[in-house]
N, C-alpha and C positions, 0 to 999 in steps of 0.2 A: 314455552316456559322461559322466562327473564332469567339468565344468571347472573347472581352477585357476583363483580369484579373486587378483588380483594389491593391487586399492583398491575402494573402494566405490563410487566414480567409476566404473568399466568397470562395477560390477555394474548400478546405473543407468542406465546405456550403454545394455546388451546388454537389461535385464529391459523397461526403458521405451519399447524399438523398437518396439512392437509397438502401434496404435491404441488399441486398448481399453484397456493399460496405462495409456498417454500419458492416457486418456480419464479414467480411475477416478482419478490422481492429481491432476488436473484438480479433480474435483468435492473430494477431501476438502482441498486450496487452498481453491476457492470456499467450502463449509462455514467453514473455519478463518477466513475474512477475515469470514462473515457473523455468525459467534460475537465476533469481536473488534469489531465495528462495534456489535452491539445491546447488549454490555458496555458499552461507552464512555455510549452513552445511557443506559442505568441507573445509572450511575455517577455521572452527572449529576443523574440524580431525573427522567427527564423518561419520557411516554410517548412512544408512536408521535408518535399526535393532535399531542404538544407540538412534537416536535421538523417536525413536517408541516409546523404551521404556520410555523416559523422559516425552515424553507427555502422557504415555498410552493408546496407539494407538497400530494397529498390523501396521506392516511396510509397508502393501501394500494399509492405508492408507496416509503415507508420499510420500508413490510413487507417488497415488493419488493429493495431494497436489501439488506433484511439477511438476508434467504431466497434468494435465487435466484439472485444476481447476480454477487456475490465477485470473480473476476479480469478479468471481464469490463465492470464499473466503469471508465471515463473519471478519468484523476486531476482533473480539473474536477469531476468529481461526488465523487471522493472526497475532494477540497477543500473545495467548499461544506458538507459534513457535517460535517466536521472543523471548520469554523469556525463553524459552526450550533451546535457543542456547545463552542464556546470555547477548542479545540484548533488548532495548525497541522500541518499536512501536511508532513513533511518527508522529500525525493527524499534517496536516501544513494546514491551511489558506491561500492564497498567492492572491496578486494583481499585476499582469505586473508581474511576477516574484517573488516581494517582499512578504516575508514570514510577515504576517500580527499578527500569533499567531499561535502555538504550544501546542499542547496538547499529555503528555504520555500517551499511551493506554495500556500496561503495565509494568511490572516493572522488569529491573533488577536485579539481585541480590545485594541485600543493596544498592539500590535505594528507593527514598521516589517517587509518585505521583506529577508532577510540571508541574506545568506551564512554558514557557520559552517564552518569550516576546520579540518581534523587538520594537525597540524605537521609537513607531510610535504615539505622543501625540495626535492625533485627534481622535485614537480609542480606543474604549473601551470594555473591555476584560470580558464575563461572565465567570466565574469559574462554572462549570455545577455540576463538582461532592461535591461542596459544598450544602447543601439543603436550601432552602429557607426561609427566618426569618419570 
């Protein structure tokens, strides 16, 4: 029996119910995030070796990192790489597309912590790493 597709939304619903789905989509995320990590360092000029030693890692955990790891990455570790290559990490919020609020996860070099805001007047924005009055 043919089912009518109504969005692509239900087709991912219904297709990604199933473990193995869930599973295999999984890995080509993971893949996608380790291709975009080991770009960034070549982008840089840097090797494994180079970038090991910045973060103080042995190199065949940066292997690691960009081979195996992908969504499964701590934003702490995906921070420190990011700033290990003179990049910051930035958390997006997003509705339909629209970036809702922005948060740096860490810091470039002579970069402050900020916030960066869509001009979205109906929301309102906690600042987390402030502490509470």
């Amino acid at each position: 029996m043919k089912r009518k597709l109504t969005s692509v939304d239900e087709f991912f619903q219904d297709d990604l119910n199933t473990p193995e789905l869930r599973q295999a989509y999984r890995e080509v995320l993971d893949e996608e995030l380790g291709e975009v990590l080991r770009s960034l360092r070549k982008k840089r000029g840097l090797s494994q070796k180079d970038l090991a030693e910045r973060l103080g890692v042995q190199r065949s955990r940066v292997a690691q990192i960009e081979n195996t790891e992908g969504l499964s990455l701590s934003l702490e570790t995906l921070a420190r790489f990011a700033s290990a290559l003179g990049y910051r990490l930035i958390l997006t919020f997003a509705d339909e597309g629209e970036a809702v609020a922005q948060y740096s996860l860490s810091e470039a070099p002579a970069r402050e912590r900020e916030w960066d805001l869509a001009v979205l007047p109906a929301i309102r924005v906690v600042d987390f790493s402030r502490s509470a009055a």
